[in-house]
C-alpha positions in Angstrom: 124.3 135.1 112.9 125.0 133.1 109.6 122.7 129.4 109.6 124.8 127.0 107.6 122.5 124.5 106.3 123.2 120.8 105.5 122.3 118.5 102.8 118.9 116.6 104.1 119.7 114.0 101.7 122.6 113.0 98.7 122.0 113.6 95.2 122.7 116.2 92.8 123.2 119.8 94.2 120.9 122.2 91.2 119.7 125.8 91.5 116.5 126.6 92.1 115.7 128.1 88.6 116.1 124.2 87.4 113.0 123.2 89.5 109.7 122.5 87.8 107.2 124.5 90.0 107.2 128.3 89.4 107.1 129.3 92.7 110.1 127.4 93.4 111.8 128.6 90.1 111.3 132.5 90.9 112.9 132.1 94.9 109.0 133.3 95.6 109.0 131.9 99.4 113.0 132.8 99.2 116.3 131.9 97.6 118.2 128.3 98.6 119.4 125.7 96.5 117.2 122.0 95.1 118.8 118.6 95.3 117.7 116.5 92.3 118.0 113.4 94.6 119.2 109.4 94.3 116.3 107.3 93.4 116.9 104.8 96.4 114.5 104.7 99.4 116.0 107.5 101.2 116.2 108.5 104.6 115.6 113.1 104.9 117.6 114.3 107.6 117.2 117.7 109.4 119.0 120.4 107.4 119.3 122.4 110.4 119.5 122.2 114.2 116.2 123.6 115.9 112.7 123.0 116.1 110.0 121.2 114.1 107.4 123.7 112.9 105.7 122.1 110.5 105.9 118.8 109.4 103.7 117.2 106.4 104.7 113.3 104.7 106.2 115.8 101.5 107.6 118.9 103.3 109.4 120.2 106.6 110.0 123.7 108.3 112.6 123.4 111.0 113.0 126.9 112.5 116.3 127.4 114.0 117.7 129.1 116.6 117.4 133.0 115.9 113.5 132.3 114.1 115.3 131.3 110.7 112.7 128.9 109.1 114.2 126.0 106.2 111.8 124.6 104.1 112.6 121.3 102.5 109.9 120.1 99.9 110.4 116.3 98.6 109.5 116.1 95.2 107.0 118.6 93.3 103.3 118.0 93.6 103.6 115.5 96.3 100.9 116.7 98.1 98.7 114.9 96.0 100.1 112.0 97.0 98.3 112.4 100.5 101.8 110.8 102.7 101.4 107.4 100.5 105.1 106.5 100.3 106.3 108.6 102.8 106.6 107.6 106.9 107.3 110.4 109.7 110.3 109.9 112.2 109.8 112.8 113.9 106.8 115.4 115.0 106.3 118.6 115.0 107.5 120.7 117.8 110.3 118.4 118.0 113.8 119.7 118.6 116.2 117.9 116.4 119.8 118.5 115.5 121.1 118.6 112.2 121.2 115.0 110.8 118.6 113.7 112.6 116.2 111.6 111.0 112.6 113.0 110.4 111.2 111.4 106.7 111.7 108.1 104.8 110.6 108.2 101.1 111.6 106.4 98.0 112.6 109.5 95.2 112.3 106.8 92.7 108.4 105.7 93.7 107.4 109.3 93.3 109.1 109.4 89.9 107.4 106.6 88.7 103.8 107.8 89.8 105.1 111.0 87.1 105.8 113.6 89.3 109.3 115.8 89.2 111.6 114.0 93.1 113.5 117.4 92.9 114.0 118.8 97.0 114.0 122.3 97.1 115.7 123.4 99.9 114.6 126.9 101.3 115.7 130.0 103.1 112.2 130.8 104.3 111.4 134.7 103.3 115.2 135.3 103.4 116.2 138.4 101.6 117.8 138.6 98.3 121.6 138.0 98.3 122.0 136.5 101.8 122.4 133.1 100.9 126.4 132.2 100.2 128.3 130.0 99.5 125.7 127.3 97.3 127.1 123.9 96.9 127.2 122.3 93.0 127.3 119.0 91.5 127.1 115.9 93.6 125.9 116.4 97.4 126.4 114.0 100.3 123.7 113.6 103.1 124.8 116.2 105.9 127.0 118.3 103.2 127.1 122.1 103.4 124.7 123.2 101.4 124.8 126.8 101.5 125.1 129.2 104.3 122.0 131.9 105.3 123.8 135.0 106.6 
């Protein structure tokens, strides 16, 4: 059964390969697309219908149904950051549907501390060639993104 995931914020829709973290870059924890995102305090949205498995101030896994796990990472190296700038809306084990709130940030704070506010936006462990359809150029909160078949 095909997942389509949804923009979990607006900005600019960029391939992964564009990202400045290698593991990102090479599609090592699976393919997907980034979101180079609007440097305005920013509300993330869930990308998917299903349920919160992890949930850290810089990063999300919402598993939906069928066991399909999306990762969405704000920014690059944000864990360093230790949540500063960033306030839950949500928990894990939550069930949420897509477009429901679950992170505030500001993209434009985490550029100004020096580090890269580029989302990936991941297929978790997905094989090669099963994620369609990849959105380009500008992206609107709760967009399709791509679709996981």
């Amino acid at each position: 059964m095909a997942v389509q995931v949804t923009a979990p914020l607006s900005g600019m829709a960029v391939g992964l390969s564009e990202v400045p973290d290698p593991v990102f870059a090479t599609a090592m924890v699976g393919p997907g697309l980034a979101i180079d995102p609007e440097r305005v305090l920013s509300t993330v949205v869930a990308p998917v219908s299903g349920t919160i498995a992890k949930l850290k101030p810089h990063a999300l896994v919402i598993v939906a149904d069928g066991g399909r796990g999306v990762l969405v990472h704000l920014g690059i190296d944000t864990v360093h950051l230790d949540g500063e700038g960033f306030r839950l809306l949500a928990a894990e084990g939550d069930s949420v549907v897509a477009g429901q709130p679950i992170v505030e940030w500001n993209p434009a704070d985490v550029e100004a501390r020096g580090l890269s506010p580029v989302c990936p936006v991941v297929a978790l462990d997905a094989l090669d060639g099963s994620v369609a359809e990849l959105a380009h150029g500008p992206i609107g909160l709760g967009a399709p993104l791509f679709v996981w078949n």
